[in-house]
C-alpha positions in Angstrom: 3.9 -8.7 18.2 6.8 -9.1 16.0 9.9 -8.4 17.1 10.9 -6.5 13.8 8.3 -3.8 14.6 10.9 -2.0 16.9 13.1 -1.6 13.5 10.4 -0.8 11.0 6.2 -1.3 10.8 6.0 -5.2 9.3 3.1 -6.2 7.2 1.7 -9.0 9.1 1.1 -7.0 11.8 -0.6 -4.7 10.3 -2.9 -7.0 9.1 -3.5 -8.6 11.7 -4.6 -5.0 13.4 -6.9 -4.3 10.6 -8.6 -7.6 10.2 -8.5 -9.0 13.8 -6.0 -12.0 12.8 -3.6 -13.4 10.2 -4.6 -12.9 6.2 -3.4 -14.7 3.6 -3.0 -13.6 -0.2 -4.1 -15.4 -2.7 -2.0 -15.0 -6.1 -4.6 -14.9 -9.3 -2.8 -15.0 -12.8 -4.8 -13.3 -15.7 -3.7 -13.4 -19.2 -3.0 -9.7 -19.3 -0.1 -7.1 -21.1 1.1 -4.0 -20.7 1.2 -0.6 -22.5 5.2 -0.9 -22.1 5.1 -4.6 -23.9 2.4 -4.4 -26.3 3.9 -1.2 -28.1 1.2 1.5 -26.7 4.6 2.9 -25.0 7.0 0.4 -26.0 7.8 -3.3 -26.7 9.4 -5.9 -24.4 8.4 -4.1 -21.3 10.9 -2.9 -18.4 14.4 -4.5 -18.4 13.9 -6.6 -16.1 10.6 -7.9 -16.7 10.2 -11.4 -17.3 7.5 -13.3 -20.2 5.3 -14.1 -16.7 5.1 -10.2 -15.6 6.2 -11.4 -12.1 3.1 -13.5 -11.8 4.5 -16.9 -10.7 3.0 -18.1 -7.9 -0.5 -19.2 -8.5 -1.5 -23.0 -8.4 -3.7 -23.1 -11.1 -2.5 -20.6 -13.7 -4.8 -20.6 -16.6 -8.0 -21.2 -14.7 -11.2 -18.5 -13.8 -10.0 -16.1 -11.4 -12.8 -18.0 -9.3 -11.2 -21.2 -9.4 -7.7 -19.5 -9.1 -8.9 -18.2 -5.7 -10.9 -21.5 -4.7 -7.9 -23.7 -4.8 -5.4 -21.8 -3.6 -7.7 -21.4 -0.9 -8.2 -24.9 -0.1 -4.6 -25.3 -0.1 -3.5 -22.4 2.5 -6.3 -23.2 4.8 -5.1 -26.9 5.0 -2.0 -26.1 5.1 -1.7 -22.8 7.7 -5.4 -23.0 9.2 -6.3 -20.0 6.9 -9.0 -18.0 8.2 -9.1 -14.9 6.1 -7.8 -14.3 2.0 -6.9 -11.3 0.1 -7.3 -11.5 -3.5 -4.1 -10.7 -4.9 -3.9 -10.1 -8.6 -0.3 -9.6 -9.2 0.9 -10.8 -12.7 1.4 -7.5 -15.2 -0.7 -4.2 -15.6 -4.4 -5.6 -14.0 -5.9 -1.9 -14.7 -5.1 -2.5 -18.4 -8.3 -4.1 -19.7 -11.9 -3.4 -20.9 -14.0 -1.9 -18.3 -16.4 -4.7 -18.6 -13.3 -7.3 -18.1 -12.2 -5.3 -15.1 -15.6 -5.1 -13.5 -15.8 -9.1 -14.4 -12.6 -10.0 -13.0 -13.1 -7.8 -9.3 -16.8 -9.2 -8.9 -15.3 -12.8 -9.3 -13.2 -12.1 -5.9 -16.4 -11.7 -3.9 -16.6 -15.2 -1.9 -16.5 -16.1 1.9 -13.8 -15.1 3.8 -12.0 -13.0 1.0 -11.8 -9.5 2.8 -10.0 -7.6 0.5 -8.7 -7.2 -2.9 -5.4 -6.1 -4.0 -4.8 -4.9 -7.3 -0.8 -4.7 -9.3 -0.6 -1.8 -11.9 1.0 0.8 -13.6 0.8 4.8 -12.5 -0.4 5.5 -16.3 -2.9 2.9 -16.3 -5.4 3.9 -13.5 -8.4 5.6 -15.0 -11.0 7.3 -12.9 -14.0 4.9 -13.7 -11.8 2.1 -12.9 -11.0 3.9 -9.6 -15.1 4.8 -9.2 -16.1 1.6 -10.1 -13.8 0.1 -7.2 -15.1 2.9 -4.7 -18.8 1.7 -5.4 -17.4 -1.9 -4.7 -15.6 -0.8 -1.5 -18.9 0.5 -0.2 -21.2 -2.2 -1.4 -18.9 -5.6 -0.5 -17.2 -4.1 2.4 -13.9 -5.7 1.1 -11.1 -3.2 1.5 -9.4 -2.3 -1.7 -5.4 -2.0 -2.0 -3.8 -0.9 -5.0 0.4 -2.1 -5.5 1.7 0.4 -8.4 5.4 0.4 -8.9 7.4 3.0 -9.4 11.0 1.3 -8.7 12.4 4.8 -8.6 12.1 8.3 -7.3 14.9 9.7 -10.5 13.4 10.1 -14.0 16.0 9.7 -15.6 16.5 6.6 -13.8 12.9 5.2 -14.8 14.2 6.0 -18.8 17.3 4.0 -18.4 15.1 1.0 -16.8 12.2 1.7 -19.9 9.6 2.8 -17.3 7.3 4.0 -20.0 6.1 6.4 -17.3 7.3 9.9 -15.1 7.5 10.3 -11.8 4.8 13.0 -12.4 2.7 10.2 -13.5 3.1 8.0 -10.5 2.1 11.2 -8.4 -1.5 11.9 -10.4 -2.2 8.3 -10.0 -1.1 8.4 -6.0 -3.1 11.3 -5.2 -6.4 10.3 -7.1 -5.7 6.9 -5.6 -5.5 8.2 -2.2 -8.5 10.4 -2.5 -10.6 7.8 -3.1 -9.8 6.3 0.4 -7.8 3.2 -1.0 -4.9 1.8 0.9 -1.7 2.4 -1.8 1.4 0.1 -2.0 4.4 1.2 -3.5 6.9 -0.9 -5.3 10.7 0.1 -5.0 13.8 -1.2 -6.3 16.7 0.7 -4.0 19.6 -0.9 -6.3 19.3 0.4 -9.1 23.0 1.0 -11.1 21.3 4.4 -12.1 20.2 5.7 -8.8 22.4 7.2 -5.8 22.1 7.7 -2.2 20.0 10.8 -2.5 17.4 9.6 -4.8 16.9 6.3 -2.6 16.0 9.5 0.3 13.9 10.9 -2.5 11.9 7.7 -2.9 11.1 8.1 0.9 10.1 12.0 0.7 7.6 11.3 -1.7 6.0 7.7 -0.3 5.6 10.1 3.5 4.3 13.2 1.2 2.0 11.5 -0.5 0.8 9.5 2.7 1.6 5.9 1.0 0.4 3.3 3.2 2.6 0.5 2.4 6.1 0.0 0.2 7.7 -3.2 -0.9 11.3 -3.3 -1.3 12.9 -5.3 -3.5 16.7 -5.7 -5.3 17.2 -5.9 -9.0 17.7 -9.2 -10.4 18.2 -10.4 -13.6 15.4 -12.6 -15.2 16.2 -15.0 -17.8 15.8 -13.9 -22.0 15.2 -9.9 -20.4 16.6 -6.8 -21.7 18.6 -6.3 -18.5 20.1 -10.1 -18.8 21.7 -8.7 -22.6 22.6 -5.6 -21.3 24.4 -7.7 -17.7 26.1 -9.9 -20.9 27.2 -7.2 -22.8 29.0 -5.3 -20.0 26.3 -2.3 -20.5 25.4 -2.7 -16.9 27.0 -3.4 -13.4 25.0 -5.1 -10.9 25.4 -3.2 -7.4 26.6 -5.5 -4.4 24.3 -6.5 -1.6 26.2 -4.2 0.6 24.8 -1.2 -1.0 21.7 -2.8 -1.0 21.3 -3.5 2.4 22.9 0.5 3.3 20.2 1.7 1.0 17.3 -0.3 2.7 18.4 1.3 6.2 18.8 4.7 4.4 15.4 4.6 2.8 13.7 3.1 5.9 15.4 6.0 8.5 13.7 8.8 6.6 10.6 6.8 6.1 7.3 7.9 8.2 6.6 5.3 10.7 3.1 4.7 10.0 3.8 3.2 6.6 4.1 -0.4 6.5 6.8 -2.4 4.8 5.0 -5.4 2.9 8.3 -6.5 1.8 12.0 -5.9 3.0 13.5 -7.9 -0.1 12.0 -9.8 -2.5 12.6 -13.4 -4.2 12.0 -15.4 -7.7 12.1 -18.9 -8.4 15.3 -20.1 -9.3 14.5 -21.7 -12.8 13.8 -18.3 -14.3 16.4 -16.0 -12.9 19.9 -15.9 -13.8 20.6 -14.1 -10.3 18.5 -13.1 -7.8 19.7 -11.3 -3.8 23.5 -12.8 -4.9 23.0 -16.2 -4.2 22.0 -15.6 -0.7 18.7 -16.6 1.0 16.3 -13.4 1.4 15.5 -14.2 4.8 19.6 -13.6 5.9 19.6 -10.5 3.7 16.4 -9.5 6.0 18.7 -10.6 9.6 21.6 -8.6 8.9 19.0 -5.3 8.2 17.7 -5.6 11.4 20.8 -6.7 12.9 22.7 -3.6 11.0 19.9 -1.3 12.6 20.2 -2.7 16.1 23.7 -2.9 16.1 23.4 1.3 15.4 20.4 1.8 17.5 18.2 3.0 14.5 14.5 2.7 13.5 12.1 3.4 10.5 11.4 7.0 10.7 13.7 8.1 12.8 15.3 10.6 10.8 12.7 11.8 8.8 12.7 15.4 8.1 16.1 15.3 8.6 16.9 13.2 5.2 20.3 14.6 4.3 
């Protein structure tokens, strides 16, 4: 077992107790939009969403989402001794299609040794057909289905400043009809936000234990190259919060987080040629060392004062 698991519930691990050993994701691309780029709610997206809508780690972008799938497969199995995939659709809204695309696109994911399928969206973007249709799927593949929505933050006001396009009342609809359906949730958070303060960070980690989210992925803000949030950065509109607070925040958030809810992500990361600053310069994996050192240091854990937030 990990040795992080005494801090907070790690993601591998968790995989590795559903699915009996190690599973990789596979990254498929799709040339998709998003109701918050293509002027259903607005134009140009969230601030800080680059031209790729964080999709940037496929092999073969362009390609069928069979063949996306197929080489990237090859690849990690040479490479790690890959046994087992999850199809990972992770580039902008992949609930915001045609129901015929949708269904076209999930089908496409059924091959040998993909056990699951994971799916990156928007809380106003999840329609119950889409969410039927998957159940059916569930039953008749018996690939588990995961759904990443993001909400970055628990403060509406917060989620205008950033040009959510969405509520925190809409992430909640979504969440519970999501949930109810049996699917295992993921929940995207960005804990240093300029907007936000201590208490909403707790906030964030109320609502992920009340609504019985399975997994969160943490990740800073940084500023992608020709965004919103790059002119605003420029222009003095905004101040960028130090990794200090960031790191306080992640211990904060994690503390009043139930411990059965797994942390895909700690931090996260972007290639260098397309931010202009991403986790200040500093590799993620010492941001992620002086966490758990921080928590060890204090003799504190995931969870361990939940209920007890304030």
């Amino acid at each position: 077992m990990n040795p992080e698991n005494q801090f907070y519930r790690v993601y591998s691990d968790a995989l590795r107790e559903r699915f009996g050993e190690k599973v990789y994701k596979l990254p498929v691309n799709l040339p998709l939009t998003c109701p918050n780029r293509d002027g259903t709610k607005g134009r140009g997206g969230c601030i800080f969403c680059g031209e790729d809508g964080a999709g940037h780690e496929t092999r073969v972008p362009g390609a069928s989402v069979r063949k996306q799938l197929t080489e990237t497969m090859v690849y990690i199995r040479k490479r790690y001794g890959a046994k087992k995939f999850i199809a990972y659709f992770q580039n902008y809204t992949n609930t915001y299609v045609s129901m015929d695309f949708f269904k076209e696109m999930v089908e496409a994911t059924v091959m040998e040794d993909v056990v699951a399928i994971s799916l990156s969206t928007r809380p106003d973007c999840v329609s119950e057909e889409q969410l039927t249709y998957l159940d059916e799927f569930q039953c008749r593949t018996g690939m588990v289905v995961y759904i990443e929505m993001g909400l970055q933050s628990a403060n509406d006001e917060t989620l205008i400043a950033i040009h959510r396009g969405h509520t925190v009342a809409d992430f909640i609809d979504a969440a519970e009809r999501i949930k109810a359906k049996g699917f295992i949730l993921c929940t995207h958070m960005i804990l240093d936000l300029p907007w936000d303060r201590d208490a909403d960070i707790l906030a964030g980690a109320v609502l992920m234990n009340r609504l019985g989210v399975d997994e969160v992925k943490l990740h800073s803000l940084y500023v992608v190259k020709g965004t919103e949030l790059e002119r605003m950065v420029d222009a003095g509109e905004v101040t960028l919060l130090d990794m200090e607070t960031y790191i306080e925040r992640v211990i904060l958030f994690l503390r009043a987080l139930d411990t059965e809810i797994v942390i895909q992500r700690i931090i996260g990361r972007a290639p260098k040629e397309n931010v202009r600053s991403c986790n200040w310069n500093t590799s993620w994996w010492k941001i992620k060392d002086e966490i758990i050192k921080r928590m060890a240091e204090r003799n504190v854990c995931q969870g361990d004062r939940k209920g007890i937030e304030s």
